[in-house]
N, CA, C and O atoms as a GROMACS GRO file, in nm:
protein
  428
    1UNK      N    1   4.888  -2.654   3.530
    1UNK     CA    2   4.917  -2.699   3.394
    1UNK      C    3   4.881  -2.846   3.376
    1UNK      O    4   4.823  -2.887   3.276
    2UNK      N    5   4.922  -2.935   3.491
    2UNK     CA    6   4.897  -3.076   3.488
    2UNK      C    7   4.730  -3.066   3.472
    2UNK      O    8   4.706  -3.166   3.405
    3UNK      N    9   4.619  -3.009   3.493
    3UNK     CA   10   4.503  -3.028   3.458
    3UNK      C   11   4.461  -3.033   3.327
    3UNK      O   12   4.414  -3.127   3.261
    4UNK      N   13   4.485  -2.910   3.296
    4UNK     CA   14   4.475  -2.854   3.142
    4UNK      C   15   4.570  -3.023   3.024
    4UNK      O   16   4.503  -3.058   2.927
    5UNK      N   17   4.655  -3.072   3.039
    5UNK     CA   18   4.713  -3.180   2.983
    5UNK      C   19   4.658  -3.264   3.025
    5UNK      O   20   4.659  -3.338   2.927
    6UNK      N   21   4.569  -3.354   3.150
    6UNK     CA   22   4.530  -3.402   3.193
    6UNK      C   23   4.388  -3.392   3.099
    6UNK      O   24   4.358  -3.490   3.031
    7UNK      N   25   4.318  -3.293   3.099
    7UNK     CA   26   4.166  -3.277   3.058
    7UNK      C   27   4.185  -3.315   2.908
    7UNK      O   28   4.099  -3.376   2.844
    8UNK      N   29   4.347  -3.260   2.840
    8UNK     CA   30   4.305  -3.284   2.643
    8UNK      C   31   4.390  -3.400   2.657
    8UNK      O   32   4.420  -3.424   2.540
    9UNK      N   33   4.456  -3.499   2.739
    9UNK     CA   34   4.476  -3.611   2.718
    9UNK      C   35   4.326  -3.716   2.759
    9UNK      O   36   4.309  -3.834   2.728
   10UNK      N   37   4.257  -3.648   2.817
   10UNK     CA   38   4.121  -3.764   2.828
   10UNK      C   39   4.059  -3.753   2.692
   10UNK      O   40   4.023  -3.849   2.624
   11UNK      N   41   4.047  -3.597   2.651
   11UNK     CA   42   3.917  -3.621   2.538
   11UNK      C   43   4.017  -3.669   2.436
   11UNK      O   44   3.950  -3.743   2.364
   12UNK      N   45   4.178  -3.668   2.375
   12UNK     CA   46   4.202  -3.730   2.298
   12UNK      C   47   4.196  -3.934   2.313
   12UNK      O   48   4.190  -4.020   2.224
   13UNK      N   49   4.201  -3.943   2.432
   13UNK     CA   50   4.175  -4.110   2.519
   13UNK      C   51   4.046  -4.134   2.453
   13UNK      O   52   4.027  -4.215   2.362
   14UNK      N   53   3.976  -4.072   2.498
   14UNK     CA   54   3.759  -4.127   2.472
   14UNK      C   55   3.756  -4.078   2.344
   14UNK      O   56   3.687  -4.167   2.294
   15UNK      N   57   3.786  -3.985   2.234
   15UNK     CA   58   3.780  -3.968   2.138
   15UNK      C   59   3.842  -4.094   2.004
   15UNK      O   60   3.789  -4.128   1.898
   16UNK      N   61   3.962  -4.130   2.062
   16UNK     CA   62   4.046  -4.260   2.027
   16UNK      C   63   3.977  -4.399   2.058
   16UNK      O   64   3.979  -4.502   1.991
   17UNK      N   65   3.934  -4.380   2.143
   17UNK     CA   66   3.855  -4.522   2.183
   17UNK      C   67   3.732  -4.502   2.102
   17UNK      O   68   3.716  -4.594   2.021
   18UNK      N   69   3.647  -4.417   2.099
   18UNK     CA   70   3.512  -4.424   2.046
   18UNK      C   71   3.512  -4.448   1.947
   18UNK      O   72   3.417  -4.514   1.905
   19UNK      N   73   3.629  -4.406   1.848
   19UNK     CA   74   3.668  -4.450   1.717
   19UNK      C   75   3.637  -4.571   1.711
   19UNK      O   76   3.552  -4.606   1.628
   20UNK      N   77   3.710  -4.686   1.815
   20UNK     CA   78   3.739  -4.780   1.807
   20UNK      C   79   3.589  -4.900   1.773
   20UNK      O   80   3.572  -4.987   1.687
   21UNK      N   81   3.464  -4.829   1.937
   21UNK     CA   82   3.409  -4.848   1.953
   21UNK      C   83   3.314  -4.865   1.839
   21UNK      O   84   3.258  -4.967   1.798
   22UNK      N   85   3.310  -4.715   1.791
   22UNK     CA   86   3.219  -4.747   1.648
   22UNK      C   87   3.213  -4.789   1.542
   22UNK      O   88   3.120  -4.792   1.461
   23UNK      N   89   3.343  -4.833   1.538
   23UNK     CA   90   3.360  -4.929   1.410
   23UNK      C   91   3.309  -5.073   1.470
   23UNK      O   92   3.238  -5.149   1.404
   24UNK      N   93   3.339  -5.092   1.558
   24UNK     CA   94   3.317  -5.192   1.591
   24UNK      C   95   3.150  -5.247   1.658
   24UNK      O   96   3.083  -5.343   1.621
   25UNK      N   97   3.127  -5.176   1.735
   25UNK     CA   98   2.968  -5.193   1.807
   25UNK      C   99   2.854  -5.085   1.672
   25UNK      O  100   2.744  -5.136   1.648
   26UNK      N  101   2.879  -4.986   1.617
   26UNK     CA  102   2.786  -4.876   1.572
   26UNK      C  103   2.812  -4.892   1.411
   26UNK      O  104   2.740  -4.829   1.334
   27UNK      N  105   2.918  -4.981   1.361
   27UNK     CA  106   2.908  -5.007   1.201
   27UNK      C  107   2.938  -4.932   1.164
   27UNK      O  108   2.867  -4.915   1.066
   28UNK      N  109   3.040  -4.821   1.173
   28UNK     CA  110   3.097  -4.710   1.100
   28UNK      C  111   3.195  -4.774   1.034
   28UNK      O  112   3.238  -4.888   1.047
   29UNK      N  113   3.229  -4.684   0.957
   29UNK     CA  114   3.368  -4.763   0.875
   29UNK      C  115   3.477  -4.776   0.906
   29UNK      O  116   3.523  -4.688   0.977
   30UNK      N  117   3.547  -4.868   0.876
   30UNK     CA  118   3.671  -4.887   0.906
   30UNK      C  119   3.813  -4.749   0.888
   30UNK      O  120   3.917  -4.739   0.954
   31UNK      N  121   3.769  -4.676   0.795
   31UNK     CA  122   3.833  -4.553   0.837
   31UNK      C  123   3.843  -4.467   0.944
   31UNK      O  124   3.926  -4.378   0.925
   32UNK      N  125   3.791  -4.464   1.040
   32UNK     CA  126   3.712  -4.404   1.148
   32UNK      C  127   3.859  -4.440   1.199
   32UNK      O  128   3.932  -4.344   1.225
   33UNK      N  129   3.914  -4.588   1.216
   33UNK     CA  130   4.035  -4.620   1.339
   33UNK      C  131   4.202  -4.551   1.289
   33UNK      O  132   4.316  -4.583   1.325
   34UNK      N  133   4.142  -4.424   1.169
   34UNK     CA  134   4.277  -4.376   1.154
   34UNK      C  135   4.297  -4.227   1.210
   34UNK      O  136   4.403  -4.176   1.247
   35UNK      N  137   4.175  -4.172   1.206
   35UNK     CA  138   4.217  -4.083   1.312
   35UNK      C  139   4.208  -4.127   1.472
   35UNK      O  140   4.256  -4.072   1.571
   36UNK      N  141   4.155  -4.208   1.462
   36UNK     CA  142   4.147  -4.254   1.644
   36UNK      C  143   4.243  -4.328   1.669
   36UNK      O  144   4.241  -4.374   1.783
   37UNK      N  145   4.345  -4.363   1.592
   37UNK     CA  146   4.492  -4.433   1.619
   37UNK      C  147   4.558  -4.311   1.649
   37UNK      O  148   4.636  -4.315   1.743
   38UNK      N  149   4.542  -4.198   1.586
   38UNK     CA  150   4.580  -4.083   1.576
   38UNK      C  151   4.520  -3.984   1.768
   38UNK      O  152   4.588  -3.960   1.868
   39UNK      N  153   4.416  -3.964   1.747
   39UNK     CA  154   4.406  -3.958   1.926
   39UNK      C  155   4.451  -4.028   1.998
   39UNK      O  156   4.466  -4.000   2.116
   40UNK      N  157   4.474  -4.107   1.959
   40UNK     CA  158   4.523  -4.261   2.088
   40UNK      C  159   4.693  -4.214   2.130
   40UNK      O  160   4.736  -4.206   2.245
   41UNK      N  161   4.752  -4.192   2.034
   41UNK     CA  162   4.890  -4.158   2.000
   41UNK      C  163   4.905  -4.009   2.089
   41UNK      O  164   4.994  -3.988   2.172
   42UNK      N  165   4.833  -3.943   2.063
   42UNK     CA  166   4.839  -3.777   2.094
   42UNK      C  167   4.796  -3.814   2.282
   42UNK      O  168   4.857  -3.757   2.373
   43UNK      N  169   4.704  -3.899   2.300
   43UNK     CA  170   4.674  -3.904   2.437
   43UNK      C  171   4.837  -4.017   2.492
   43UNK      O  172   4.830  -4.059   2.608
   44UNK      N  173   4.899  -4.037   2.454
   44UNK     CA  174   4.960  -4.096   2.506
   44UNK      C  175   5.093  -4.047   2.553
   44UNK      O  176   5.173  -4.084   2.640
   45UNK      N  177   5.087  -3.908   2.425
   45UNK     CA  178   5.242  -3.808   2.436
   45UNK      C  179   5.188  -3.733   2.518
   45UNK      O  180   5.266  -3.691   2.603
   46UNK      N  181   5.052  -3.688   2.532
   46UNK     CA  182   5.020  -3.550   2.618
   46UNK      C  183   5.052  -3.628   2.783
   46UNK      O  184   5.134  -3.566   2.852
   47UNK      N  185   5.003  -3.731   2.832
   47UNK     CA  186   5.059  -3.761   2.925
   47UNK      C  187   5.191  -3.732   2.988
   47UNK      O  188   5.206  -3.677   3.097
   48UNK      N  189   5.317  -3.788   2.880
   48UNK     CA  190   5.444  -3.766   2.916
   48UNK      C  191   5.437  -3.606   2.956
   48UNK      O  192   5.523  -3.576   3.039
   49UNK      N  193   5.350  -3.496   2.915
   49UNK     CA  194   5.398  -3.363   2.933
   49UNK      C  195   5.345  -3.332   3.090
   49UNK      O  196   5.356  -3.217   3.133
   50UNK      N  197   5.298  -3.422   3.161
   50UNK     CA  198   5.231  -3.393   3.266
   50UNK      C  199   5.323  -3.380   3.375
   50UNK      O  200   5.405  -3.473   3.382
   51UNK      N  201   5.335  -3.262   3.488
   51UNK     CA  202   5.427  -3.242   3.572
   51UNK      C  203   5.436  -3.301   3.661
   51UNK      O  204   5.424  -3.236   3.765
   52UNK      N  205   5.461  -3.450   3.676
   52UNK     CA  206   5.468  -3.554   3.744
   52UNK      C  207   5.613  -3.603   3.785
   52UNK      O  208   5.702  -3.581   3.704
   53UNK      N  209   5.647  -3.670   3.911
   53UNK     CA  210   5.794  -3.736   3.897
   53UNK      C  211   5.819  -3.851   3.902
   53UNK      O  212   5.916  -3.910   3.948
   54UNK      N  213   5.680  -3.904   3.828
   54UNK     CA  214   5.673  -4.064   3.843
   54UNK      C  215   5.536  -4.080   3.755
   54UNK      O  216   5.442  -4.001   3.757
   55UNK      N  217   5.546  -4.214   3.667
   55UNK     CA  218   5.453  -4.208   3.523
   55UNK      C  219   5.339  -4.280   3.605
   55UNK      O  220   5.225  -4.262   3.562
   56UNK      N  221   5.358  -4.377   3.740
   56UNK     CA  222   5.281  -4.405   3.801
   56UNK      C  223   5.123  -4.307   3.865
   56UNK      O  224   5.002  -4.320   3.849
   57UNK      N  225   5.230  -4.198   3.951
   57UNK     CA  226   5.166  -4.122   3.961
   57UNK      C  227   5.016  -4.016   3.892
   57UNK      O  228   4.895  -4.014   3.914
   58UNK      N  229   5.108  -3.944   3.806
   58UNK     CA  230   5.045  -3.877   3.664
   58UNK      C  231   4.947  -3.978   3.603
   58UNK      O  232   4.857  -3.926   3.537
   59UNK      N  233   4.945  -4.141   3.613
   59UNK     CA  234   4.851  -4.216   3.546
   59UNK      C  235   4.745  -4.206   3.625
   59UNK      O  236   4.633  -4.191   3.576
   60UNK      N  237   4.775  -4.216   3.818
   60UNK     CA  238   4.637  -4.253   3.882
   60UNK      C  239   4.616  -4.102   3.864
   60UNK      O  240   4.517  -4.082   3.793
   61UNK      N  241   4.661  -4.018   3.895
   61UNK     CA  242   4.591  -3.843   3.902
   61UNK      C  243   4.498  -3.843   3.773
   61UNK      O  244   4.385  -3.794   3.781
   62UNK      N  245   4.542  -3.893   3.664
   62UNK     CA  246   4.476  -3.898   3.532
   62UNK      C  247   4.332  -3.935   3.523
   62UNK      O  248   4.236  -3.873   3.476
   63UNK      N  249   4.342  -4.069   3.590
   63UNK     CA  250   4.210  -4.128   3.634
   63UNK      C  251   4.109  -4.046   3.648
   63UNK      O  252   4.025  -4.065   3.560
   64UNK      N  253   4.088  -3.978   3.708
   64UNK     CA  254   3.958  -3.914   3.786
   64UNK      C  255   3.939  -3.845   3.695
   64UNK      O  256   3.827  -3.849   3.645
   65UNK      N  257   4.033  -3.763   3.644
   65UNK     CA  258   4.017  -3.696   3.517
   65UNK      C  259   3.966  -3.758   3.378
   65UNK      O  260   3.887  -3.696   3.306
   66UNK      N  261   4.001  -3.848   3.353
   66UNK     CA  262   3.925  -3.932   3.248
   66UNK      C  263   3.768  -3.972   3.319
   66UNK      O  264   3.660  -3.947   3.265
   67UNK      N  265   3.783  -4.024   3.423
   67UNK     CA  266   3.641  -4.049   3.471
   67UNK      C  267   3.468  -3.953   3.399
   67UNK      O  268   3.363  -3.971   3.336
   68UNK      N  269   3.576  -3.821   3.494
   68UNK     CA  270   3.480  -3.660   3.423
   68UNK      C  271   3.469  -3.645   3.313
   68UNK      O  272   3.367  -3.585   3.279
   69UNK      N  273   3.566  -3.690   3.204
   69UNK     CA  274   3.579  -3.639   3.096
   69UNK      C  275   3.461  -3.755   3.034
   69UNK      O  276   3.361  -3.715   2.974
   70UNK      N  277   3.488  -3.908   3.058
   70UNK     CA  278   3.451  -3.991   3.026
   70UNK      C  279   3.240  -3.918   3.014
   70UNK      O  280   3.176  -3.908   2.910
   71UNK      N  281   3.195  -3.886   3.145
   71UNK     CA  282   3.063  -3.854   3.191
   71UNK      C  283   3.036  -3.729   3.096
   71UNK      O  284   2.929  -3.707   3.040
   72UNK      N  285   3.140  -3.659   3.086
   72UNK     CA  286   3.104  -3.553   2.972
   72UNK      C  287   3.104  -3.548   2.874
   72UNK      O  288   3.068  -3.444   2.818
   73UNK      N  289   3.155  -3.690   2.785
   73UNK     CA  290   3.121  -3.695   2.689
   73UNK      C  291   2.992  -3.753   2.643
   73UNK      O  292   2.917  -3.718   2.551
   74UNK      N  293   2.982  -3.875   2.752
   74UNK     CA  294   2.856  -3.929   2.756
   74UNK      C  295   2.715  -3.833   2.719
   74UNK      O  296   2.632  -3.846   2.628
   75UNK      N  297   2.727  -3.718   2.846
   75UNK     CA  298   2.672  -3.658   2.786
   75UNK      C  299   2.675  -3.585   2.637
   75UNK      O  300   2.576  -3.610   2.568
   76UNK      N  301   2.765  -3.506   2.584
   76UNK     CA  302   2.729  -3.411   2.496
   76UNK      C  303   2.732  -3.471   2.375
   76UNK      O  304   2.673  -3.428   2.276
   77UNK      N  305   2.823  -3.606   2.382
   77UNK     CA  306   2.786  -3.680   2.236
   77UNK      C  307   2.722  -3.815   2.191
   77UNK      O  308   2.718  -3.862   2.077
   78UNK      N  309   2.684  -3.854   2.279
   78UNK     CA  310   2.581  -3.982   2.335
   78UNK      C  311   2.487  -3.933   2.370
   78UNK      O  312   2.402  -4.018   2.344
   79UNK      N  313   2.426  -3.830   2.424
   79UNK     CA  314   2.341  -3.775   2.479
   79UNK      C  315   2.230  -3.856   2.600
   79UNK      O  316   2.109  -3.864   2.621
   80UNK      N  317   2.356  -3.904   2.655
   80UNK     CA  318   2.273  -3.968   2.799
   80UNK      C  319   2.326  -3.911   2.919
   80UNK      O  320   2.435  -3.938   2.969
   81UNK      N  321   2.250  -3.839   2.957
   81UNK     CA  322   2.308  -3.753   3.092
   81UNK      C  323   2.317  -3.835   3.205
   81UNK      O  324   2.232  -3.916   3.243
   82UNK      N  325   2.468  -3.802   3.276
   82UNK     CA  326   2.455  -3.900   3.386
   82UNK      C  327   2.375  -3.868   3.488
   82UNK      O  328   2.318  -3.760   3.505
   83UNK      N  329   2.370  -3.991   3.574
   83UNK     CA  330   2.268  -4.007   3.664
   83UNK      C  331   2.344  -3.916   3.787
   83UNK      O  332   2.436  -3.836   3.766
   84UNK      N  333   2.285  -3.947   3.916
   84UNK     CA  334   2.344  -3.867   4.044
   84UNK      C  335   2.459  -3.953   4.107
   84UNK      O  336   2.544  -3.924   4.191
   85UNK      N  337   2.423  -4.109   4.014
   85UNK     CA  338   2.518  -4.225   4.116
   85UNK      C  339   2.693  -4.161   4.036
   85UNK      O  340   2.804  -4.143   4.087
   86UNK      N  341   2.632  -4.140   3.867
   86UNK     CA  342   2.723  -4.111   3.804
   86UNK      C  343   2.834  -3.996   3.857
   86UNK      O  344   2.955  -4.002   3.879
   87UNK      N  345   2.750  -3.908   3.864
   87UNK     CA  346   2.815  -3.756   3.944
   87UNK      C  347   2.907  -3.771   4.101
   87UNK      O  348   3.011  -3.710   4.125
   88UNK      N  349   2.851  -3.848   4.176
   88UNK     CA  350   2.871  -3.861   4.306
   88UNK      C  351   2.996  -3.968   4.248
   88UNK      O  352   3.105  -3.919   4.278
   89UNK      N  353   3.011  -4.089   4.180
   89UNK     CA  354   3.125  -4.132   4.184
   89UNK      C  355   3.216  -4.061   4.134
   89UNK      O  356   3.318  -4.062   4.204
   90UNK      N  357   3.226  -3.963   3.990
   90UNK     CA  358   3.288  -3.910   3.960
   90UNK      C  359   3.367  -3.775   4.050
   90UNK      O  360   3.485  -3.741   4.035
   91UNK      N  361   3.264  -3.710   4.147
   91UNK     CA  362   3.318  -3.632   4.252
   91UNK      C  363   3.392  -3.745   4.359
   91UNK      O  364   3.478  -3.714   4.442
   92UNK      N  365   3.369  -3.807   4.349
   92UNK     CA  366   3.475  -3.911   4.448
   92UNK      C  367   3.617  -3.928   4.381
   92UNK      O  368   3.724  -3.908   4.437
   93UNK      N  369   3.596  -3.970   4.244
   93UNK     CA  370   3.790  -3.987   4.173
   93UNK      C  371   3.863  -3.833   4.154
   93UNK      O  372   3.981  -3.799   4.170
   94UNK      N  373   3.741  -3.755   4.113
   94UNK     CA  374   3.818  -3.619   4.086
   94UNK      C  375   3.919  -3.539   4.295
   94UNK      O  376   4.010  -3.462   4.327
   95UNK      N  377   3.823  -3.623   4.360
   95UNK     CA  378   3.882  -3.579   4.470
   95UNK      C  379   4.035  -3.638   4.524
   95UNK      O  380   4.129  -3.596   4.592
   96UNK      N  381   4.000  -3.762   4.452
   96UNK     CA  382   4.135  -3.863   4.446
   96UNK      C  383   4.228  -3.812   4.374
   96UNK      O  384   4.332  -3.779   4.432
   97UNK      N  385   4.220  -3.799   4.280
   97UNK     CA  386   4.280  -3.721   4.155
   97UNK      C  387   4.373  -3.599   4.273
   97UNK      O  388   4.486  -3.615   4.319
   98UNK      N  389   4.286  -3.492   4.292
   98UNK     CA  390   4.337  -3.423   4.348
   98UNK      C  391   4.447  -3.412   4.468
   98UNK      O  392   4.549  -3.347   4.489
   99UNK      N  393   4.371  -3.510   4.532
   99UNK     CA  394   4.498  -3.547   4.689
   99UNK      C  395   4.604  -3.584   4.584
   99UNK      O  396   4.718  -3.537   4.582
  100UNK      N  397   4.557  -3.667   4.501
  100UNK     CA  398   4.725  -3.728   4.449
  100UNK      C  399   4.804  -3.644   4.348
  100UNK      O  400   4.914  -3.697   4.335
  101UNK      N  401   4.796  -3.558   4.290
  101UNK     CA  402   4.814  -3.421   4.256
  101UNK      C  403   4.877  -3.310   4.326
  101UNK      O  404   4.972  -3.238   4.294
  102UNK      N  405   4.798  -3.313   4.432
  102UNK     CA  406   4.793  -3.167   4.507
  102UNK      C  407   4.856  -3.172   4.656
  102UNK      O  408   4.875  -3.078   4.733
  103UNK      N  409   4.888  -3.330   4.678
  103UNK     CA  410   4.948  -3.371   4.837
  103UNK      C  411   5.097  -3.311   4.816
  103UNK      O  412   5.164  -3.307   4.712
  104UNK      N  413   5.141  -3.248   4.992
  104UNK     CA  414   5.246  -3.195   4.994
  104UNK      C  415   5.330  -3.307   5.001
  104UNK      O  416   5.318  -3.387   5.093
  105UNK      N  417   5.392  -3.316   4.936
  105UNK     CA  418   5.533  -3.427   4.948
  105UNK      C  419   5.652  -3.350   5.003
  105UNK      O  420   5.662  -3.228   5.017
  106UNK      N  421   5.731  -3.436   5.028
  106UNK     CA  422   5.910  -3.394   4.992
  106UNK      C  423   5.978  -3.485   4.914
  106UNK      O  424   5.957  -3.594   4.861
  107UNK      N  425   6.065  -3.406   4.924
  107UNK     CA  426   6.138  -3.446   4.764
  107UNK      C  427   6.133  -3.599   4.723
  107UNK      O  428   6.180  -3.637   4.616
   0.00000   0.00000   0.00000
């Protein structure tokens, strides 16, 4: 479940930011930062839903996950496909992500 909240708290994160971005770098209008105040907000509650026992935690696991999400958007709405350096770092955080996720603890 922590993935699935993890994956629609990134695209509401990069969706919220790009808002930001394009008003600002791409000259869109200033309306643009009211729904992306609006993702920003939604990425910030979907976090809290993440099955974590520490906000520390759930933030770095997040990471890697935004990383991917970050490269996939690049691609499909920027349309610059990442490179191999791109891929290979991103398989490096998603693996991080995971140990820190997926490591057996006790209580």
């Amino acid at each position: 479940m922590s993935l699935a909240i993890f994956t629609l708290a990134a695209l509401a994160e990069i969706a919220g930011c790009f808002a930001v971005w394009s008003v600002t770098r791409l000259g869109k209008p200033a309306w643009w930062l009211i729904p992306g105040l609006a993702c920003l907000a939604l990425f910030a509650w979907l976090l809290t839903r993440a099955d974590a026992a520490f906000a520390g935690r759930a933030f770095a696991a997040y990471g890697g996950i935004y990383i991917a999400a970050s490269l996939a958007w690049m691609w499909a709405i920027e349309g610059a496909r990442p490179d191999r350096f791109d891929l290979i770092g991103a398989a490096l955080c998603l693996g991080g992500a995971a140990l820190i996720l997926f490591a057996p603890r006790s209580a």
